[in-house]
VEXLUMMI-897138 format. One record per residue (C-alpha): x, y, z. Coordinates in steps of 0.001 Angstrom, whole numbers, always signed. Layout:
N
       c1       c2       c3
        X        Y        Z
...
# end
This chain:
549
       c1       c2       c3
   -14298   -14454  +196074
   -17035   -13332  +193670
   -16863    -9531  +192947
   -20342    -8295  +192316
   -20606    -4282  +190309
   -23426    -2467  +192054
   -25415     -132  +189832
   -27783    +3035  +191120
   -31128    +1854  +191199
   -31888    +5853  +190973
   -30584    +5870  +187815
   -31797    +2903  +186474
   -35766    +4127  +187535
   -35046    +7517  +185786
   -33852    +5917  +182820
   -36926    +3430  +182862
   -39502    +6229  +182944
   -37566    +8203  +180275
   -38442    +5351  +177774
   -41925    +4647  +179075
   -42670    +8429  +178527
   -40896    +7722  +175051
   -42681    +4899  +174280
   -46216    +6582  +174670
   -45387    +9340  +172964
   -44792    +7430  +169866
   -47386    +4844  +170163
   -49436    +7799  +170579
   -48374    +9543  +167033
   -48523    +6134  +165416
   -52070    +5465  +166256
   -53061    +8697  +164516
   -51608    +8019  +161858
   -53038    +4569  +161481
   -56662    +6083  +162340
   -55970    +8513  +159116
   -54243    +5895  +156986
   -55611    +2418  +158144
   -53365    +1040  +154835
   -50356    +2035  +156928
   -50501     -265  +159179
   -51259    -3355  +156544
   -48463    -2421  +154533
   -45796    -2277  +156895
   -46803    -5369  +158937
   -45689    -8182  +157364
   -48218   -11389  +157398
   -47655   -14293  +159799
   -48681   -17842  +158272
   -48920   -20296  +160818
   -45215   -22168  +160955
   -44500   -25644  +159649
   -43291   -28518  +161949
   -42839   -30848  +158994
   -39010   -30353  +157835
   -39963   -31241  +154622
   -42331   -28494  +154091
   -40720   -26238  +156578
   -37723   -26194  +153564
   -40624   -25385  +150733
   -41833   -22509  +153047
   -38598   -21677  +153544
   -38150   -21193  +149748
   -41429   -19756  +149037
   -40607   -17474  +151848
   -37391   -15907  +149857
   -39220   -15804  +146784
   -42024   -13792  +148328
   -39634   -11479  +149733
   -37929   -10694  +146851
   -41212   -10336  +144782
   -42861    -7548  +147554
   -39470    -5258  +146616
   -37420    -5850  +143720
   -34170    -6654  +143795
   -32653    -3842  +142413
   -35042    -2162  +144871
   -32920    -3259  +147739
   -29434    -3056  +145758
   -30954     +591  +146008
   -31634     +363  +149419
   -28096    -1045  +150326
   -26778    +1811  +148066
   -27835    +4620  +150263
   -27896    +2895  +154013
   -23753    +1972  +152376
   -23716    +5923  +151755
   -25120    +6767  +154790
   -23097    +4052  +157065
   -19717    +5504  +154847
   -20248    +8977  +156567
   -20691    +7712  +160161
   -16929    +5939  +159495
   -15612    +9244  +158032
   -17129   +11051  +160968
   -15229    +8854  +163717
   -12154    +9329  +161433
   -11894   +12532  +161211
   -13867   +13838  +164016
   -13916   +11650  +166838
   -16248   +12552  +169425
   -15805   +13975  +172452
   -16514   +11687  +175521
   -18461   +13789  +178056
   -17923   +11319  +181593
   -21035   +13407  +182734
   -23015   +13018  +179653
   -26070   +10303  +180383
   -26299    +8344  +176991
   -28375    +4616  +176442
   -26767    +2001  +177261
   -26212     -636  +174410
   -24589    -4262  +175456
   -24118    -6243  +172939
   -23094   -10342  +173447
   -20723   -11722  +171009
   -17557   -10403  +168723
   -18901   -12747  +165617
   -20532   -11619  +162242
   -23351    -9951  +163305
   -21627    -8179  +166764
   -19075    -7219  +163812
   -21136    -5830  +161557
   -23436    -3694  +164631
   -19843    -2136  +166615
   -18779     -848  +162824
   -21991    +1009  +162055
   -22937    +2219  +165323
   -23272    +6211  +166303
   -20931    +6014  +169742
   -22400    +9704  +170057
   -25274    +8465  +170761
   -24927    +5241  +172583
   -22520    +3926  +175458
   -21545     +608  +173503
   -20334    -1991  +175907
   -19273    -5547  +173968
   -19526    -8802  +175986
   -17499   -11940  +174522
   -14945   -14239  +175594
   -12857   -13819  +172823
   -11629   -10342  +172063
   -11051   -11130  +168342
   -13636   -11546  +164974
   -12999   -14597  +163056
   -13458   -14917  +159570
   -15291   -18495  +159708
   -15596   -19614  +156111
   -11271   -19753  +156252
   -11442   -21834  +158763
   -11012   -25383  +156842
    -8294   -23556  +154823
    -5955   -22639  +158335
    -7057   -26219  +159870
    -4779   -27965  +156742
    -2050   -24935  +156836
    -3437   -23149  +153491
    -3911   -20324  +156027
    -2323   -19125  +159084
    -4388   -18781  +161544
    -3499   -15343  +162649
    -4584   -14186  +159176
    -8507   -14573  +159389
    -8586   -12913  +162735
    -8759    -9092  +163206
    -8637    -7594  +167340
   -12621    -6746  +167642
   -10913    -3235  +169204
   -10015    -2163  +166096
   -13764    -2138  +164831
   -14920     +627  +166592
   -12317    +2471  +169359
   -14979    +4066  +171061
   -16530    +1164  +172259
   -15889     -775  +175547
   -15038    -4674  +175199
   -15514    -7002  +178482
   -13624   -10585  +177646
   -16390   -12678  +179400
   -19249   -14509  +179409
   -22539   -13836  +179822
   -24283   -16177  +182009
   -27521   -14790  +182364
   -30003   -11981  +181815
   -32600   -10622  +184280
   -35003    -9347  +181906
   -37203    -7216  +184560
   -34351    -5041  +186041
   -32862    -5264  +182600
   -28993    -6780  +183898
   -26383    -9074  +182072
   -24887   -11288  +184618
   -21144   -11986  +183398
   -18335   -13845  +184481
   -14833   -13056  +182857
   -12540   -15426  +180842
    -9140   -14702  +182101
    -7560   -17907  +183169
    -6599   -17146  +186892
    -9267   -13692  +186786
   -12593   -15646  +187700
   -14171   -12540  +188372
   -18224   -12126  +188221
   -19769    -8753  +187807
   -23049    -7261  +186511
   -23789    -4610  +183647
   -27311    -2734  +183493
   -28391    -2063  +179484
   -30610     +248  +177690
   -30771    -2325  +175120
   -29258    -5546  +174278
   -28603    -7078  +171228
   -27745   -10838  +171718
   -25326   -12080  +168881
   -23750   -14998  +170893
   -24311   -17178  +167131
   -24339   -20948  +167931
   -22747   -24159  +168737
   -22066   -27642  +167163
   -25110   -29389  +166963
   -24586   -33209  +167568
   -27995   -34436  +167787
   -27335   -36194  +170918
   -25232   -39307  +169427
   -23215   -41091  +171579
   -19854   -40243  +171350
   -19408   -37006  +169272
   -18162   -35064  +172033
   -15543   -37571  +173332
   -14246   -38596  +169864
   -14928   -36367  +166824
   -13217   -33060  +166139
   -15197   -30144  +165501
   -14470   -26665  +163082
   -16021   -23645  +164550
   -13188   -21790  +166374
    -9782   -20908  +165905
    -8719   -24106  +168348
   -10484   -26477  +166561
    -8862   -25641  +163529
    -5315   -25722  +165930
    -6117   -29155  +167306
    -7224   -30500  +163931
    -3782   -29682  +161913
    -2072   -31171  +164810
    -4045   -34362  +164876
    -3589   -34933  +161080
     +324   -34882  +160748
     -338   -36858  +164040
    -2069   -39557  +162125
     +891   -40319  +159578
    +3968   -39981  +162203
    +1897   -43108  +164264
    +1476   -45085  +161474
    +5035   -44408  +160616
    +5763   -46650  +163605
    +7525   -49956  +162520
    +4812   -52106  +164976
    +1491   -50971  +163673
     +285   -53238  +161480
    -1732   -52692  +157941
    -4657   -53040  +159000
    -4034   -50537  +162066
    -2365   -48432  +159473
    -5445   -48330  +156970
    -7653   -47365  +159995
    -5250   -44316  +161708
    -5344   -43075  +157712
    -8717   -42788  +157466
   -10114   -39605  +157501
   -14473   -39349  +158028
   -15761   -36306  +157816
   -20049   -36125  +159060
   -22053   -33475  +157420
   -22382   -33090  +153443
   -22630   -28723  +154268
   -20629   -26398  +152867
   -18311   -26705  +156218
   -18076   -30656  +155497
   -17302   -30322  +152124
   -14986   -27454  +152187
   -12762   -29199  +155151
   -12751   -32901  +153117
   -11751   -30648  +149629
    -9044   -28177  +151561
    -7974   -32129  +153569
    -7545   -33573  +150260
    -5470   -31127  +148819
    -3299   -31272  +151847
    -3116   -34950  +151489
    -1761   -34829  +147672
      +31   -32045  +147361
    +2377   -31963  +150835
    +1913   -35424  +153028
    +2172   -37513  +149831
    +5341   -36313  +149221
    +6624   -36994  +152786
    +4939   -40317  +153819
    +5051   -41872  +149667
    +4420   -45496  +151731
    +1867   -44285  +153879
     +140   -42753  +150603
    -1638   -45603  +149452
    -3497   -46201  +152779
    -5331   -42919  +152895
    -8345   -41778  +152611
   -10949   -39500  +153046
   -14730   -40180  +153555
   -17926   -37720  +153607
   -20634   -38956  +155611
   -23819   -37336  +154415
   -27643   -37993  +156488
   -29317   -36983  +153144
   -29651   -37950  +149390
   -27182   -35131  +148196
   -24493   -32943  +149536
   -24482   -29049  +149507
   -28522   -28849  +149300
   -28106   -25317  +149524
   -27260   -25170  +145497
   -28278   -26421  +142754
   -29120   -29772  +141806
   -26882   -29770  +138724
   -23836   -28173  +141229
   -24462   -30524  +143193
   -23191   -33290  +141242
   -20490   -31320  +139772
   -19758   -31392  +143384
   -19714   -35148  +143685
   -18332   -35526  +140274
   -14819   -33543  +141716
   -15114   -35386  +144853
   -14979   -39211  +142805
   -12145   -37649  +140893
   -10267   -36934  +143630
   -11120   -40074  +145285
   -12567   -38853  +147796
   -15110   -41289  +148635
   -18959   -39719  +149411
   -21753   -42021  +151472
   -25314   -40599  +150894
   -28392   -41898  +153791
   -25397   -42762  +156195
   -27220   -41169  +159576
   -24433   -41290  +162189
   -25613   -43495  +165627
   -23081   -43457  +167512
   -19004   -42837  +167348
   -16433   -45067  +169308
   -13202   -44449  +169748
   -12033   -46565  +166755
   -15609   -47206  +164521
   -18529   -45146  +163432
   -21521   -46817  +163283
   -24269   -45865  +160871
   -28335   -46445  +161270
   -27732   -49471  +158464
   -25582   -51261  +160643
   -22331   -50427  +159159
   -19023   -49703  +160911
   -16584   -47520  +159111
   -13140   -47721  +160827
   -11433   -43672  +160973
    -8151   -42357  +162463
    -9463   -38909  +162542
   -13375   -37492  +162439
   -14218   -33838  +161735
   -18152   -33324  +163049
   -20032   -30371  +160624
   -23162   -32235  +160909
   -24932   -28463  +162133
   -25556   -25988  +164360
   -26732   -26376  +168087
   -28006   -23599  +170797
   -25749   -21588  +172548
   -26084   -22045  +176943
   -26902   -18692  +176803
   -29614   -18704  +174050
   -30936   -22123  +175561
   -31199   -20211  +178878
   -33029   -17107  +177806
   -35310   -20203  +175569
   -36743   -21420  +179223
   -37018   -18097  +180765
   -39269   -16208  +177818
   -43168   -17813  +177674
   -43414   -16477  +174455
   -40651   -18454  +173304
   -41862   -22179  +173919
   -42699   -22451  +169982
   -39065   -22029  +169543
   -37020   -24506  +168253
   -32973   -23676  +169181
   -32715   -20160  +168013
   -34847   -17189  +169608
   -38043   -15634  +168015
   -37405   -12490  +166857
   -40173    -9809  +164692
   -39341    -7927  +161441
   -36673    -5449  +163365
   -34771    -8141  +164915
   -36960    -7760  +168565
   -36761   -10839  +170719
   -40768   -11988  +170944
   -41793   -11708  +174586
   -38574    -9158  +176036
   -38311    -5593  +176086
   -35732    -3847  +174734
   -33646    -6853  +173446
   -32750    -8151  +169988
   -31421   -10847  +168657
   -29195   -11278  +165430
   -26880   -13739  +163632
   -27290   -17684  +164154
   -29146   -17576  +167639
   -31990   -15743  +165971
   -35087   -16740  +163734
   -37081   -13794  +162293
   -40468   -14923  +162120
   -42379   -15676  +159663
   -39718   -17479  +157766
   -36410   -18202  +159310
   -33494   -16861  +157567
   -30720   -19628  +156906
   -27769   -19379  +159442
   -25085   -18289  +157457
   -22574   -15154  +157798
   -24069   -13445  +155102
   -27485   -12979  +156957
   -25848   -12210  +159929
   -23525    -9563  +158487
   -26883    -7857  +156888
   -28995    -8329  +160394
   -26100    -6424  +162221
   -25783    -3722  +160575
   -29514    -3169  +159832
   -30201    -3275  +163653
   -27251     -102  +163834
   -28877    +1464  +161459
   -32438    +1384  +163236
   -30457    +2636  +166615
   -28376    +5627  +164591
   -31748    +6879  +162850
   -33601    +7446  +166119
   -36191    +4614  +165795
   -38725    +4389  +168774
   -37945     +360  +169035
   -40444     +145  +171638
   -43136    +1343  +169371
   -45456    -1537  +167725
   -43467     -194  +164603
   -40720    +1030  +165125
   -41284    +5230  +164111
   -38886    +7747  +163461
   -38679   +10490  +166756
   -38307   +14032  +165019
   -36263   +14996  +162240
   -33385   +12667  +163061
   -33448   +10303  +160184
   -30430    +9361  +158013
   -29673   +12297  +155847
   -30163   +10187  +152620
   -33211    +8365  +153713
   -35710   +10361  +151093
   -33859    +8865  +148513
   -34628    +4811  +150198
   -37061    +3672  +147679
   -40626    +2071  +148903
   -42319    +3749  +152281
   -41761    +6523  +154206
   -38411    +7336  +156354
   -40330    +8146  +159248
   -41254    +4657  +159397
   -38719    +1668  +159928
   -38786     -488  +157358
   -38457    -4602  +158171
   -35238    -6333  +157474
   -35099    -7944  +154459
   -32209   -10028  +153004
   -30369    -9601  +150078
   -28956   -12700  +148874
   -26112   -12442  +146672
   -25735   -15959  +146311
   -23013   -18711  +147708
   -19994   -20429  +146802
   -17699   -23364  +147891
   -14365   -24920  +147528
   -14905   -28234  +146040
   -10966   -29444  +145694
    -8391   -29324  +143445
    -8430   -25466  +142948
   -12058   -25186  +141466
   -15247   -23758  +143054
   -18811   -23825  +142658
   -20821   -20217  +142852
   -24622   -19402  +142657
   -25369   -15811  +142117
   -28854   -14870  +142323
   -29990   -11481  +140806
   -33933   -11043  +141996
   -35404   -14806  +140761
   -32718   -15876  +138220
   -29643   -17820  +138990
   -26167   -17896  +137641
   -24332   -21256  +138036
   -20841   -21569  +137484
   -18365   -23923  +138391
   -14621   -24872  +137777
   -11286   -23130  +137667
   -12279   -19852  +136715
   -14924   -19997  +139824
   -12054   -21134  +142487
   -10767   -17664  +141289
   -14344   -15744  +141802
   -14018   -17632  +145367
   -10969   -16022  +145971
   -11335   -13048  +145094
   -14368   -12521  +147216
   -13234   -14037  +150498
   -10446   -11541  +150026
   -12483    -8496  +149490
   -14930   -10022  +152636
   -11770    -9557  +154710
   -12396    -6835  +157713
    -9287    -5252  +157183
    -6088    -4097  +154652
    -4288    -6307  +157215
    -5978    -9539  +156662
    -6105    -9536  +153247
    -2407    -8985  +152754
    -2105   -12053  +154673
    -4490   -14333  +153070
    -2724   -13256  +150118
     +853   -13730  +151316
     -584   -17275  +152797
    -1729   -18475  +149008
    +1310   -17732  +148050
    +3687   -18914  +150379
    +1633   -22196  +150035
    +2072   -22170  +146628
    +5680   -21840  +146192
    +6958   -23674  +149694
    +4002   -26103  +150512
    +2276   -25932  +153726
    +3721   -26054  +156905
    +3887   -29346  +158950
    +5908   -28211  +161742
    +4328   -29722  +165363
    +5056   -27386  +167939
# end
């Protein structure tokens, strides 16, 4: 029997007028201040071209877009900026060390839910003041996972309890709910939940302040006929379970004295669909797998094996480079790894994938990292907001991270799209977004305000030293992009570092090191990276385990 949690509709009204009262009160301050300084208002406003439809020419906004960004503040002007808000989150963390706060049960503090445990939820529970918020976290999975590992623990380079870190551990003073979040009543401001104990279907109700929606996003296949049914997919830790199991699966059935060649060439044939950094990493960490442990195990299955990218466009890994790109495919023909540009996926049987062209490519086993689809959630809140039809999978969000069209909710990480110019969906933005949106909550914003104004004297002690604007004023979130990087196969990498408009392009040996060393310093915790390391070099000197259990 459904349990439902009542709330105090008392409270709830008190609470309500507190932040009306709040809300004029600042919108009140600001308005003098633009009447004195009309500039004000220009200048921190950013400018909203009308959006592209054409993908084409949504992907040259998109680049003209980061290039304006950069050029309105310097880059060194936000290394600056990430100096100090570093400074200022570093004494919040020494704070909770040292002296944790007190929790008053009477106290009556804002209520902040947030919905998700992945980058961006990450990034938000570590920054956050608990003094001044009651944090409640929503997910059904009580765990962050680092995601760009995950082709490395779905071939055994990793373990998979390496690259995850209990989301408890981010913050203590925060309470975690492992459940969903089915729905959101936007009017009397309540998260509808269910929970995701097997055998515990229990539904309940939590009233918020303010919530931050960080529920990132799902496989996106397009709508082709048999994805779901047939292809494996890499975004959680049980994909990357069921995948390793499936591969050593693949050689112990065509180990079978009855299977024929032919049936032997086809269960050995790996496809992965999507030329990304996902596709490629997975096909590079599958190949190394494939020569360096299986061979050595199956030496008559060896020369029936192999591994095929799948790619909808003219190149893989658009996101770099045009000459790293075909270093890219240059390592991939070396390692035989065989790459099929213009091959748009139609539909995937059981045994065949057929391609637009009319071609059927026989597989054993296919990985789908074609993209990223809309969350239920996300899709939900899509249909529900009028101000959100222009949307297109990922929720409309201002310059602070607001969602267009709801009060008091934000949105950050892969189910948002900041407006103007949508940010690319990567853990890098969402890692920034989060902690920019604690940062607006710890310095006393008024986030109901048109701009979001500073209440008092309650800014971060360092902000004078923030370069560009004033502190009292919140300043837009802007993305600093210290490049990318990907594992291309046999040990080497590929890296572009961008410093303001110039790029640094390196590939090879000496850049699978780079890519090492920074997914080990990305690690949350001392823990983790101990592991990794242990894991790259257990691999090393023992292989990787192909144990089925």
């Amino acid at each position: 029997m459904a349990c439902f949690v009542s709330f105090s509709c008392t409270s709830c009204h008190w609470k309500k007028k507190a932040f009306m009262s709040k809300k004029e009160i600042c919108r009140k301050k600001f308005s003098s201040k633009v009447r004195s300084n009309p500039d004000l208002l220009v200048a921190v406003l950013p400018k909203t071209p009308t959006p592209q439809k054409d993908p084409v020419q949504e992907k040259d906004q998109t680049e003209k877009g980061n290039e304006t960004l950069v050029n309105e503040e310097s880059f060194f002007s936000l290394i600056l900026n990430r100096v100090v808000d570093t400074v200022d989150d570093a004494m919040v963390h020494f704070n909770r060390a040292f002296f944790p706060p007190k929790i008053d049960p009477q106290a009556r503090k804002p209520t902040l839910v947030i919905l998700g445990t992945g980058w961006a939820a990450h990034s938000l529970i570590k920054v956050i003041d608990t003094v001044k918020y009651d944090v409640k976290v929503i997910s059904p999975r009580n765990y962050f996972l680092f995601t760009p590992m995950l082709p490395s623990t779905a071939v055994g380079t990793v373990e998979f309890r390496s690259i995850v870190e209990t989301f408890r551990t981010a913050n203590p003073f925060v309470d975690y709910l492992e459940a969903y979040c089915v729905d959101v009543d936007l009017q009397k401001q309540l998260t509808l939940c269910e929970s995701n104990i097997p055998g515990e279907k229990r539904k309940f109700q939590i009233f918020y302040d303010y919530l931050v929606i960080a529920v990132g996003a799902s496989t996106n296949t397009f709508g082709t006929p048999g994805v779901q049914e047939h292809c494996y997919f890499l975004k959680e830790i049980s994909d990357a379970r069921g995948l390793r199991r499936a591969i050593v699966e693949r050689f112990e059935l065509a180990s079978f004295p009855d299977i024929s060649k032919e049936e032997k060439c086809r269960l050995l044939s790996f496809v992965v669909v999507g030329g990304g950094p996902t596709g490629c990493e997975f096909a590079a960490e599958l190949h190394d797998f494939l020569v360096q442990d299986l061979k050595r195990y199956y030496p008559k299955l060896f020369e029936d094996v192999q591994v095929i990218l799948l790619q909808s466009g003219d190149s893989i890994l658009t996101q770099f480079d045009r000459t790293l790109q075909e270093k890219a495919l240059e390592n991939f023909r070396q390692s035989n790894i065989r790459v099929i540009t213009k091959a748009r996926v139609t539909e995937v049987t059981s045994t065949h994938i057929l391609l637009v062209d009319g071609r059927e490519i026989p597989y054993g086993l296919a990985v789908w990292a074609a993209g990223n689809g809309t969350q239920p959630l996300t899709r939900l809140l899509l249909s529900k907001i009028p101000e959100q039809k222009e949307a297109r999978g990922r929720l409309l969000v201002d310059p602070w991270l607001r969602v267009k069209g709801a009060l008091n909710v934000f949105a950050v990480g892969d189910c948002a799209a900041v407006e103007p110019v949508p940010l690319p969906a990567t853990a890098q933005v969402a890692g920034q977004q989060g902690a920019y949106l604690a940062r607006l909550f710890n310095r006393d914003y008024c986030l109901s305000c048109p701009v979001p104004e500073s209440e008092g004297n309650s800014t971060a002690p360092l902000a004078k030293w923030r370069p560009g604007g004033s502190p009292e004023i919140a300043k837009p979130f802007q993305f600093l992009s210290l490049g990318i990087l990907a594992y291309i196969g046999r040990e080497r990498a590929m890296a572009q570092i961008e410093t303001g408009l110039e790029k640094i392009k390196m590939a090879g040996v000496l850049t699978y090191l780079l890519w090492q060393s920074v997914y080990i310093t990305k690690q949350v915790s001392f823990r983790n990276r101990v592991l990794v390391l242990f894991d790259w070099f257990k691999t090393r000197v023992f292989g990787r385990d192909m144990s089925q259990f």
